[in-house]
MINU-772757 format. One record per residue (C-alpha): residue in one letter; residue number from 1; y negated, x, z. Coordinates in Angstrom, 3 decimals, padded with zeros to 6 digits, always signed. Layout:
<rs>
[r 'a'; NUM; [Y; X; Z]] ...
</rs>
This chain:
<rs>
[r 'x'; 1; [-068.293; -047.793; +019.987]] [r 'x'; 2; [-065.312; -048.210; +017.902]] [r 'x'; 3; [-063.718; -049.880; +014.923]] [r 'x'; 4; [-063.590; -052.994; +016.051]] [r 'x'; 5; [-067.082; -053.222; +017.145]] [r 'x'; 6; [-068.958; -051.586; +014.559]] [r 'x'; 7; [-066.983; -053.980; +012.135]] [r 'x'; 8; [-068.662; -057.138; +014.097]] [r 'x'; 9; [-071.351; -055.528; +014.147]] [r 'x'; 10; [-071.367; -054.980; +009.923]] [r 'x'; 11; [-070.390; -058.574; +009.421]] [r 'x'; 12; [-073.556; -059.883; +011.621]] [r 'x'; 13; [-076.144; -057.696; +010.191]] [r 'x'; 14; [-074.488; -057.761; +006.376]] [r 'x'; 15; [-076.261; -061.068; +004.995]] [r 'x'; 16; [-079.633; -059.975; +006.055]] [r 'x'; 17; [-078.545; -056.705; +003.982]] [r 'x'; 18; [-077.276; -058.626; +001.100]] [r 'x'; 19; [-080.405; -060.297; +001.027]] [r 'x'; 20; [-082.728; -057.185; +000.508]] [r 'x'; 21; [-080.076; -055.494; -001.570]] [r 'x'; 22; [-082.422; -056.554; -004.943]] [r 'x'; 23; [-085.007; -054.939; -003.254]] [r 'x'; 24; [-083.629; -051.649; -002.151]] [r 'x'; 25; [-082.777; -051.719; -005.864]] [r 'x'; 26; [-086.062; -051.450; -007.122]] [r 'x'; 27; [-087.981; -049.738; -004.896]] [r 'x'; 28; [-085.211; -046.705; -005.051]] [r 'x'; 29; [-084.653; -046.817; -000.762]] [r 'x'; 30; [-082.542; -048.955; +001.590]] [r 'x'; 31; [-084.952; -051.614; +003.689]] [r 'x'; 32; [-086.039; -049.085; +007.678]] [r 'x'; 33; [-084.482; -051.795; +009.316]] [r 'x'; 34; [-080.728; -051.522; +007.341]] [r 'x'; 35; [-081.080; -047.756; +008.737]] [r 'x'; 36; [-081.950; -049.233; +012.425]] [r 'x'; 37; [-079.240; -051.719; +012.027]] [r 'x'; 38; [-076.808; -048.748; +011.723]] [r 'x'; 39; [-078.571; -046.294; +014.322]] [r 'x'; 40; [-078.550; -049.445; +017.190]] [r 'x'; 41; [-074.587; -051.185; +016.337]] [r 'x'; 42; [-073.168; -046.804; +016.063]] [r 'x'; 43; [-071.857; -046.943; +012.407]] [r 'x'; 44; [-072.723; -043.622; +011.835]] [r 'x'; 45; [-071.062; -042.324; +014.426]] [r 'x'; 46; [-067.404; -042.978; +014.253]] [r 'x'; 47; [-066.847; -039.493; +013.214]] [r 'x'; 48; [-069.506; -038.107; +015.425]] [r 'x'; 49; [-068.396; -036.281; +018.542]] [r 'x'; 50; [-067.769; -037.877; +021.854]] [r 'x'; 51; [-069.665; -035.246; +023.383]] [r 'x'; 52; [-072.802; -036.486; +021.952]] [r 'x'; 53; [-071.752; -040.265; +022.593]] [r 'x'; 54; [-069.652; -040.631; +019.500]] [r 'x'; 55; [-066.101; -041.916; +018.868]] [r 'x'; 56; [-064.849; -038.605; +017.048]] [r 'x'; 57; [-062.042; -041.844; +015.602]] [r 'x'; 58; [-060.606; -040.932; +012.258]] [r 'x'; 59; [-061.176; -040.581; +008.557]] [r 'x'; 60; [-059.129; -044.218; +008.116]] [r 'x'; 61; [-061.440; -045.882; +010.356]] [r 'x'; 62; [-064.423; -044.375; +008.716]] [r 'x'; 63; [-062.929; -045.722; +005.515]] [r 'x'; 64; [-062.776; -049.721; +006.754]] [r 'x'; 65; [-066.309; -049.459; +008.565]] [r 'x'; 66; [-067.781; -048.466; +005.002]] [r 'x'; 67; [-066.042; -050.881; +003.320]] [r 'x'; 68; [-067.074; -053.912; +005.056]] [r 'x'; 69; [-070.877; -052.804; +004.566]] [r 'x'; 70; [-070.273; -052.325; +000.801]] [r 'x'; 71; [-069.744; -056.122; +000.918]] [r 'x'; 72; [-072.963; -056.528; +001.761]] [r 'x'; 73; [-075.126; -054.222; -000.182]] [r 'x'; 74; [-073.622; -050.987; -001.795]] [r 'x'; 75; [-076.561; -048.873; -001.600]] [r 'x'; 76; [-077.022; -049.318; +002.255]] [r 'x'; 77; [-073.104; -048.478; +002.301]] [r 'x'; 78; [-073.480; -045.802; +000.320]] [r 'x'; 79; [-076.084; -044.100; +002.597]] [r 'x'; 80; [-073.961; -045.238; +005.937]] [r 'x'; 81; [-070.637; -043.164; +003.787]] [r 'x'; 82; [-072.843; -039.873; +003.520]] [r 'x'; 83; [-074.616; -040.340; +006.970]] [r 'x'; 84; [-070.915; -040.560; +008.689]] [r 'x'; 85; [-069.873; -037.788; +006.613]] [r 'x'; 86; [-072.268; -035.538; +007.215]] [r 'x'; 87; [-071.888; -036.227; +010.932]] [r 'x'; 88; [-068.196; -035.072; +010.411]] [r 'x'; 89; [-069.615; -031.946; +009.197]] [r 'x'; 90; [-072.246; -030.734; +011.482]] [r 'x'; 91; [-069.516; -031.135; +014.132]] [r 'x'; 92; [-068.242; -028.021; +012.453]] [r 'x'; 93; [-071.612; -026.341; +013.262]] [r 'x'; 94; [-072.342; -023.783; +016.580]] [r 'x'; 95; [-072.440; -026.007; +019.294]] [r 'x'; 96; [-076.594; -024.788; +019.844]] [r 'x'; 97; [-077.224; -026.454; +016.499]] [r 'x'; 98; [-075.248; -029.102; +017.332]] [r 'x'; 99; [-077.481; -029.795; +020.287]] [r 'x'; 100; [-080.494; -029.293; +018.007]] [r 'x'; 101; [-079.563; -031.940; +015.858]] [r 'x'; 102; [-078.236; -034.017; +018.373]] [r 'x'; 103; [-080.812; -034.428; +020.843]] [r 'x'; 104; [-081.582; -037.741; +019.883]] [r 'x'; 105; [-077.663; -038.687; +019.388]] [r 'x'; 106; [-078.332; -041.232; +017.015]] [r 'x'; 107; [-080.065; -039.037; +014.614]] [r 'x'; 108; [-079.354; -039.662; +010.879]] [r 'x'; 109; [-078.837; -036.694; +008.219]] [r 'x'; 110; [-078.733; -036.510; +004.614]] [r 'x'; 111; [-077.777; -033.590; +002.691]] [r 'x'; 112; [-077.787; -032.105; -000.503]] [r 'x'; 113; [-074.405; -029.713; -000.122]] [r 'x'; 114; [-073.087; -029.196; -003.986]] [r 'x'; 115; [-073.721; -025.095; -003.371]] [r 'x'; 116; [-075.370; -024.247; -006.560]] [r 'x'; 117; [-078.800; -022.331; -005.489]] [r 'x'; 118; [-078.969; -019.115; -004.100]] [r 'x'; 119; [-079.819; -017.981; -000.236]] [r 'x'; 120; [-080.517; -014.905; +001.330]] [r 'x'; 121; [-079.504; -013.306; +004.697]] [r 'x'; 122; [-081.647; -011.822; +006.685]] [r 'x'; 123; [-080.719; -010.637; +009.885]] [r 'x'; 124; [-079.156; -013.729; +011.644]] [r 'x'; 125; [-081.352; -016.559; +009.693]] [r 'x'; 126; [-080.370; -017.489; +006.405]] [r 'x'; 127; [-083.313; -017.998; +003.748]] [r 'x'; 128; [-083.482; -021.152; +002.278]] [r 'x'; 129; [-085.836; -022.077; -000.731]] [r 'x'; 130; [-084.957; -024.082; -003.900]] [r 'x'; 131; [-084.510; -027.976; -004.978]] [r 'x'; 132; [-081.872; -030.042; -004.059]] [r 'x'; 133; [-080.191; -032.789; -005.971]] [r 'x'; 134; [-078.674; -036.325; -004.490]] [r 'x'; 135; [-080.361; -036.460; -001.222]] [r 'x'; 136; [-078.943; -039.832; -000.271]] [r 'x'; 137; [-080.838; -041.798; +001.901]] [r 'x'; 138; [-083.334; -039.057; +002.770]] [r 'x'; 139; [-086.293; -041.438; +003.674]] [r 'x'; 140; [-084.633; -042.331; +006.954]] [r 'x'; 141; [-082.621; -039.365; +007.991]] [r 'x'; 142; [-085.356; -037.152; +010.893]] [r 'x'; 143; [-082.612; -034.007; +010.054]] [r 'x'; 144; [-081.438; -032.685; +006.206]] [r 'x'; 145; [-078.923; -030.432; +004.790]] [r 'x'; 146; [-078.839; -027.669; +001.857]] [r 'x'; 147; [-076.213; -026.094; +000.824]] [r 'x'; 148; [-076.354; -022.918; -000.940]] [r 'x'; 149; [-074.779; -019.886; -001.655]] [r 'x'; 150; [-074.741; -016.361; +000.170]] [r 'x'; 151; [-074.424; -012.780; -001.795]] [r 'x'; 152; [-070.725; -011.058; -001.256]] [r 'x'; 153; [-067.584; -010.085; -002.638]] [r 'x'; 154; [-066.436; -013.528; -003.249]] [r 'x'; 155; [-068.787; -017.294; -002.881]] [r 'x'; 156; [-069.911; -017.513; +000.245]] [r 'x'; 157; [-071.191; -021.232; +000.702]] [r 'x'; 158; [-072.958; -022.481; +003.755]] [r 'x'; 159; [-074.924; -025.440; +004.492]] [r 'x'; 160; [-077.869; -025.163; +006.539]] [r 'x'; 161; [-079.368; -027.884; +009.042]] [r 'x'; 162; [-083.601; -028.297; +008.820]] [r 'x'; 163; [-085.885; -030.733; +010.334]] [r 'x'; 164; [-087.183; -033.101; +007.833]] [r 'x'; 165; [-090.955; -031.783; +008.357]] [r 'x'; 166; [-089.744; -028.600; +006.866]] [r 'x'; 167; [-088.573; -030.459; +003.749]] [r 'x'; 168; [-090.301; -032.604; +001.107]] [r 'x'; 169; [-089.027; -035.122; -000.692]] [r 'x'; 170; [-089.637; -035.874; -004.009]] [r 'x'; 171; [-090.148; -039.585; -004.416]] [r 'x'; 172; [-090.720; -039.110; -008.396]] [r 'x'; 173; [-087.273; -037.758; -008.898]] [r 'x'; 174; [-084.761; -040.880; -008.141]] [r 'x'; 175; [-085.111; -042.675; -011.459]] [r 'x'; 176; [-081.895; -044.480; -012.455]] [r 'x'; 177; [-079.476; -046.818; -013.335]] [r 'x'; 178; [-077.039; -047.195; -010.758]] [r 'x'; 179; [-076.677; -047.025; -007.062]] [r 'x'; 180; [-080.726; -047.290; -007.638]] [r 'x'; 181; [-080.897; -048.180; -003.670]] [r 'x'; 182; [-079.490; -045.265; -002.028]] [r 'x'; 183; [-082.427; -043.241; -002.677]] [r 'x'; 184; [-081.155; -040.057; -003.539]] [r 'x'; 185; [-084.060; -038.033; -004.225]] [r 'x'; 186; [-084.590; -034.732; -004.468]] [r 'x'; 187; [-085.435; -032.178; -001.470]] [r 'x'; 188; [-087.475; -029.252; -002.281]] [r 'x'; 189; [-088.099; -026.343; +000.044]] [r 'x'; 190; [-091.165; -024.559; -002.128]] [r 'x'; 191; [-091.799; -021.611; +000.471]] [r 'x'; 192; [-089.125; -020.163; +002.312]] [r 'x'; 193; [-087.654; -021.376; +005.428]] [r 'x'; 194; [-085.933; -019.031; +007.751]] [r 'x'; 195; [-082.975; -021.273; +009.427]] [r 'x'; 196; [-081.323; -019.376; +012.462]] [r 'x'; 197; [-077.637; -018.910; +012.506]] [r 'x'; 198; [-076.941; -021.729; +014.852]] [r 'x'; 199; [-077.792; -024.617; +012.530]] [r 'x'; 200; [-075.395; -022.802; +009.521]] [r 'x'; 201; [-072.590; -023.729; +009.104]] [r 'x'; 202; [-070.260; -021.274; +006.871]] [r 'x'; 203; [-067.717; -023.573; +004.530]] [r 'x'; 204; [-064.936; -021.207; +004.368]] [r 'x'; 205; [-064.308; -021.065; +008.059]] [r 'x'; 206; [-063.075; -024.591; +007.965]] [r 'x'; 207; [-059.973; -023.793; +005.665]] [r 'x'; 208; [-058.991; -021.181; +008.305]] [r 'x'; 209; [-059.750; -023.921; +010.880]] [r 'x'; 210; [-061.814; -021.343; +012.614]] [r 'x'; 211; [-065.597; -023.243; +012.571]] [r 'x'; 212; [-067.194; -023.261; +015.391]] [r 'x'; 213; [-066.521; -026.836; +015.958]] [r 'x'; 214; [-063.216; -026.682; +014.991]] [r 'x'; 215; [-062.673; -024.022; +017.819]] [r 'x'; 216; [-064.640; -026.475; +020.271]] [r 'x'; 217; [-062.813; -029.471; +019.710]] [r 'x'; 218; [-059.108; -028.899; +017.646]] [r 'x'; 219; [-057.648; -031.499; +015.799]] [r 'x'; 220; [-057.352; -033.353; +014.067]] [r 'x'; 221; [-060.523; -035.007; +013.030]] [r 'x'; 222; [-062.685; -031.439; +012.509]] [r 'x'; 223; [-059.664; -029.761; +010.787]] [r 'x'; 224; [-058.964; -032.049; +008.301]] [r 'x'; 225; [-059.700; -030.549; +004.682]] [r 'x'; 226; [-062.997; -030.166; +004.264]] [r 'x'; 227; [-063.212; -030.637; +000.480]] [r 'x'; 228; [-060.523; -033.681; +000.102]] [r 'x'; 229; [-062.485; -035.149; +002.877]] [r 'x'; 230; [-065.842; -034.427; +001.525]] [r 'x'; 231; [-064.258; -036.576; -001.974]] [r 'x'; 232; [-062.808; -039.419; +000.093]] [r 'x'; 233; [-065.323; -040.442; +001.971]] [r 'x'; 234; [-067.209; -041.488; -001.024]] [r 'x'; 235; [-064.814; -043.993; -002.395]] [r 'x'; 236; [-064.834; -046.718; +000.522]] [r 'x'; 237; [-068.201; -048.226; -000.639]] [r 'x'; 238; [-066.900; -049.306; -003.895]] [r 'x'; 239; [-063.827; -051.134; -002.247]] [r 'x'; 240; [-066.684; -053.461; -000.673]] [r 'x'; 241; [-068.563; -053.749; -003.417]] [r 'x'; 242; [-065.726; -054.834; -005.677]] [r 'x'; 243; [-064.507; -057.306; -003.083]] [r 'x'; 244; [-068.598; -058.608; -003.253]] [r 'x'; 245; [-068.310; -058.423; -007.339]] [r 'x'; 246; [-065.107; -061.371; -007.136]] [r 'x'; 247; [-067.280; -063.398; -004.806]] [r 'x'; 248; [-069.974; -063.277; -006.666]] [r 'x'; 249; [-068.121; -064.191; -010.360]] [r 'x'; 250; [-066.342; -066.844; -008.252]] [r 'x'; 251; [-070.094; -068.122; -007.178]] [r 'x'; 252; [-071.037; -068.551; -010.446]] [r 'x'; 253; [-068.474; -070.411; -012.170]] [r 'x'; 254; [-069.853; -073.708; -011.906]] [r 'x'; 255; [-073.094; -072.832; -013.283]] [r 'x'; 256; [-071.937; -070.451; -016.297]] [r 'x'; 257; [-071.319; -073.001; -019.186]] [r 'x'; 258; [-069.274; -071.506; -021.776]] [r 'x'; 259; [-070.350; -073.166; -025.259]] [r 'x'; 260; [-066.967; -072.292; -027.024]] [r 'x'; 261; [-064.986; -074.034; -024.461]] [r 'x'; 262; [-067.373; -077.092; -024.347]] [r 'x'; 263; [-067.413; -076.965; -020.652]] [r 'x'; 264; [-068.487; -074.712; -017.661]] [r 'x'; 265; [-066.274; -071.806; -016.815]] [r 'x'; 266; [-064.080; -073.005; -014.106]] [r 'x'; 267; [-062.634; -075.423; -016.722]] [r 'x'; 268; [-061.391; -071.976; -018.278]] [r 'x'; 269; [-057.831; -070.226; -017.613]] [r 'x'; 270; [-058.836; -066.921; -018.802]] [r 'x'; 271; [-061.563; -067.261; -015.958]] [r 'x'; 272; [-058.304; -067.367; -013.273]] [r 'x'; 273; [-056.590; -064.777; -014.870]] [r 'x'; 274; [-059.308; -062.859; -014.638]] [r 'x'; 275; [-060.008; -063.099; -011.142]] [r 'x'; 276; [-055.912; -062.681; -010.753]] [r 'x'; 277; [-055.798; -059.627; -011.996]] [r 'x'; 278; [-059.120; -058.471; -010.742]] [r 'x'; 279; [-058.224; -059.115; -007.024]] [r 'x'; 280; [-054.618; -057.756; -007.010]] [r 'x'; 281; [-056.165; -054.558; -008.732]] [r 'x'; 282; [-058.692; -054.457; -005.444]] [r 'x'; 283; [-056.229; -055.177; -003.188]] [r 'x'; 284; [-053.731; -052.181; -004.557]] [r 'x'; 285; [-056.704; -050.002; -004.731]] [r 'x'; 286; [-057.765; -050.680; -000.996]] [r 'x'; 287; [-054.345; -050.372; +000.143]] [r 'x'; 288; [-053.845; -046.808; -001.390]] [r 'x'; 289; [-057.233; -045.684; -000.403]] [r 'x'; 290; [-056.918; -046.195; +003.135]] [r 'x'; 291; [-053.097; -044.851; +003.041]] [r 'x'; 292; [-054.687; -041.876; +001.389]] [r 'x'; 293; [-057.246; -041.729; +004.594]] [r 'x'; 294; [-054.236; -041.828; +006.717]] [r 'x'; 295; [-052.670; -039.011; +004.808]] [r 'x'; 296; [-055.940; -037.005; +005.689]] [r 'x'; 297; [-055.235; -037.987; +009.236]] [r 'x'; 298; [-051.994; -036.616; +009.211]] [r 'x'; 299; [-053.208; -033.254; +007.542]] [r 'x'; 300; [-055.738; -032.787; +010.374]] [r 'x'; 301; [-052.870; -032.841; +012.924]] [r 'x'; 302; [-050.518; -030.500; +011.037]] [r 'x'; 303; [-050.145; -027.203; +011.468]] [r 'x'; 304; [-050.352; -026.248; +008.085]] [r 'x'; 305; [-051.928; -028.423; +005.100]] [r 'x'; 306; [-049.451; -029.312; +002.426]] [r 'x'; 307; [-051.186; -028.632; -000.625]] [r 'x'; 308; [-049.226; -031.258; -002.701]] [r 'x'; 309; [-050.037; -033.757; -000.208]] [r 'x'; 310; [-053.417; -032.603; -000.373]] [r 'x'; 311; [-053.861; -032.885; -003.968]] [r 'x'; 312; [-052.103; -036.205; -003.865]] [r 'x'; 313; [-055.081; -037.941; -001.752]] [r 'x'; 314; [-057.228; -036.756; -004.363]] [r 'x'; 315; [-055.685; -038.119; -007.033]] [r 'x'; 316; [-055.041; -041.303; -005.329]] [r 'x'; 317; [-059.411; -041.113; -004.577]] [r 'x'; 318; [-060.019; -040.682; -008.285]] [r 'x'; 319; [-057.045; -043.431; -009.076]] [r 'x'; 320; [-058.455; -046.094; -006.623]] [r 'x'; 321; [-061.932; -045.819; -007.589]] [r 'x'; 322; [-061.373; -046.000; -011.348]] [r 'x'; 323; [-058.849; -049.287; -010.681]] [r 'x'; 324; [-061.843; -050.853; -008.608]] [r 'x'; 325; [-064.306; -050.187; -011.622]] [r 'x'; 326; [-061.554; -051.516; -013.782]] [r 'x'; 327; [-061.583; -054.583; -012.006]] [r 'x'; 328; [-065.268; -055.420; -011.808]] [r 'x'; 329; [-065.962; -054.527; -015.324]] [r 'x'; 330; [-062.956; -056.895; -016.330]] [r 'x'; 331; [-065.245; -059.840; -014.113]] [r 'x'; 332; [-068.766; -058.252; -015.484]] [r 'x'; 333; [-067.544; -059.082; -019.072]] [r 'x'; 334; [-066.580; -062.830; -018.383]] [r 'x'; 335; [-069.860; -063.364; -016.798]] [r 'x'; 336; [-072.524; -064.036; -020.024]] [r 'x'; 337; [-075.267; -063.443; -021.065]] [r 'x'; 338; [-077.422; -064.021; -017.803]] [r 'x'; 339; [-075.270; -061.692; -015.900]] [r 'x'; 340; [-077.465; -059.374; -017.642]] [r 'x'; 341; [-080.827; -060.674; -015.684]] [r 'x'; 342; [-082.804; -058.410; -013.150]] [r 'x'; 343; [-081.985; -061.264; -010.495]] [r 'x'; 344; [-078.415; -061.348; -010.578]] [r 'x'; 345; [-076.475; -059.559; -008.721]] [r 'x'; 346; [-073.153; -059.048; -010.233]] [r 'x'; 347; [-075.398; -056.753; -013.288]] [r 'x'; 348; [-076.508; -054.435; -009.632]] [r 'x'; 349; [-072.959; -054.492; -008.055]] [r 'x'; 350; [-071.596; -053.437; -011.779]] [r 'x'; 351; [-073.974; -050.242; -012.210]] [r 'x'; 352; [-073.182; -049.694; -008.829]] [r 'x'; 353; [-069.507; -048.902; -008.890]] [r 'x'; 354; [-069.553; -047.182; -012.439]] [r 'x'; 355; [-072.378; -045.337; -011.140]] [r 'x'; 356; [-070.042; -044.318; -008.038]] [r 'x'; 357; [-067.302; -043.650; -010.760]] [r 'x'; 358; [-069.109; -041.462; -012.467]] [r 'x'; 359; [-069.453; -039.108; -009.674]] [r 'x'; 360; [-068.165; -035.782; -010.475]] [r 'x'; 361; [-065.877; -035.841; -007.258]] [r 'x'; 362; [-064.460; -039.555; -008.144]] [r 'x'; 363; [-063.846; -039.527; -011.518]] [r 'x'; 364; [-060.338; -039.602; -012.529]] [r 'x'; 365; [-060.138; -036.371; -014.514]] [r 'x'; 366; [-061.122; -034.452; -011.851]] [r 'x'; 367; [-058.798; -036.475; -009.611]] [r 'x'; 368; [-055.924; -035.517; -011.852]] [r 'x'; 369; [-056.909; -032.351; -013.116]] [r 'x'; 370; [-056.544; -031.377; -009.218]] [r 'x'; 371; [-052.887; -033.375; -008.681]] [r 'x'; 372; [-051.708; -031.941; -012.124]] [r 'x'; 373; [-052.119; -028.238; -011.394]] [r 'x'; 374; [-050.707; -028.422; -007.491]] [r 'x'; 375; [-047.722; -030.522; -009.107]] [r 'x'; 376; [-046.902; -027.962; -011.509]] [r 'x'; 377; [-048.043; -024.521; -009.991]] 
</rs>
């Protein structure tokens, strides 16, 4: 597959997603067949390698192919963003895990990577026990991730590959506001689990572009930075869902009366400027968000990364996705009092993206907190 294709492929399948998008939201999980719809078109797998049929393309293209789903339904293009991602980083693994979790090529996995709990080596395996937050789209992924933390002289994360059977998921614990549909839930390993060295995949040997995977295949997909990639990623779904917020205010305009003005609110200029200012706001957001992907491109292929540069597609993350939240809550707050009802969808698509903005990787202190301190080191 490639861009091209899995973009037709999003824009065929998207209504029907649009359509259950209310649903995923309260039952706390994307609609089985959203997840099928993305196994059978290849979404998944645009940073997957070609050696297990995928199209190994490039951080930019995974950025547009997110994107367009978000248009649809955010939660479903929330869990195709992690899915994708999390391809990109098992391609980093030994190439026997690799094959492991690859067997069936169009396997999804989730993960729960943030390395806060503590694991254990012993001999080759590494012991893996513990609960594990933000499990996105768990219920339909056969293969999830932990990351964790090994003992030594400095941290030591690694992320470690287990078959779902070895995992449960806690269904109580996803119990929120926003981004309700991804299903995010928690994965809790209560006995330990023994995973063998071949499905662990040691985070530091990426920065020395010396992973496994990164030895297999080069550049520059696998040796772009793993943490600014790990933060980009996440932003694309919001561009789609803020393009689906303006469709949806302009939807409504004939039907939301405005009592002040006498009339309903297409009758209103402040209804235009709105949308104005909403849409260019998108549009500069989108534009510097995939520039930012191509930036990440162009890291991968470089000998060395520039650490300004670096630091600069962060900032520009954190800076896009706070100017796309900007410009839905500008349209949320023109949109009344039955924008507020359980059945409209411009109150889901608005917890959505400040949900997403509230992520600690997205939000704009963290985005500049990292530019500031590479500007002026």
């Amino acid at each position: 597959m490639n861009l091209d294709e899995v973009v037709e492929g999003l824009h065929s399948v998207g209504p029907s997603w649009e359509k259950k998008a209310a649903a995923a939201d309260e039952v706390g999980r994307i609609d089985a067949e959203n997840a099928s719809d993305i196994k059978a078109m290849g979404a998944a797998r645009l940073l997957q390698p070609t050696d297990f049929g995928g199209a190994q393309s490039s951080i930019e293209n995974h950025m547009r192919a997110v994107a367009v789903a978000g248009e649809y339904c955010m939660a479903t293009s929330w869990c195709l963003a992690v899915w994708s991602a999390h391809n990109w980083m098992l391609a980093h693994m030994p190439a026997e895990g690799r094959q492991d979790i690859w067997d069936d090529p169009t396997n999804l996995v989730s993960a729960s990577i943030v390395p806060k709990t503590k694991f254990r080596q012993q001999g080759n395996d590494v012991i893996v026990s513990g609960r594990f937050g933000f499990a996105s789209g768990c219920d339909h992924a056969p293969w999830l991730s932990v990351g964790g933390l090994l003992p030594g002289d400095q941290p030591n994360p690694v992320i470690c590959a287990l078959p779902a059977e070895e995992v449960i998921i806690d269904h109580k614990s996803w119990d929120v506001i926003g981004l309700r549909g991804t299903g995010s839930k928690d994965l809790v390993i209560a006995e330990e689990v023994a995973v063998p060295a071949r499905r662990v995949f040691r985070v530091a040997d990426s920065a020395s572009r010396k992973s496994p995977g990164q030895l297999d295949y080069g550049g520059p997909l696998y040796t772009c930075p793993w943490r600014t990639t790990a933060i980009l990623v996440l932003a694309a779904p919001v561009i789609g869902a803020a393009k689906a917020a303006v469709r949806r205010f302009q939807e409504r305009v004939d039907d939301h009366f405005l009592v002040a003005l006498g009339a309903t609110q297409r009758n209103d200029p402040a209804a235009g400027y709105r949308l104005a200012e909403s849409t260019a706001e998108i549009l500069a957001a989108e534009l510097l968000l995939y520039d930012a992907a191509a930036r990440l491109d162009q890291l991968g292929a470089a000998e060395e990364v520039d650490q300004l540069v670096n630091a600069s597609i962060v900032r520009d993350c954190g800076w896009g996705v706070k100017a796309l939240s900007t410009a839905v809550d500008r349209l949320y707050e023109a949109s009344g009092s039955n924008a507020m009802r359980v059945d409209e969808p411009i109150q889901r698509l608005w917890r959505d993206v400040n949900a997403a903005r509230s992520h600690a990787i997205l939000t704009w202190d963290h985005a500049a907190n990292i530019y500031g301190k590479a500007l002026l080191r």
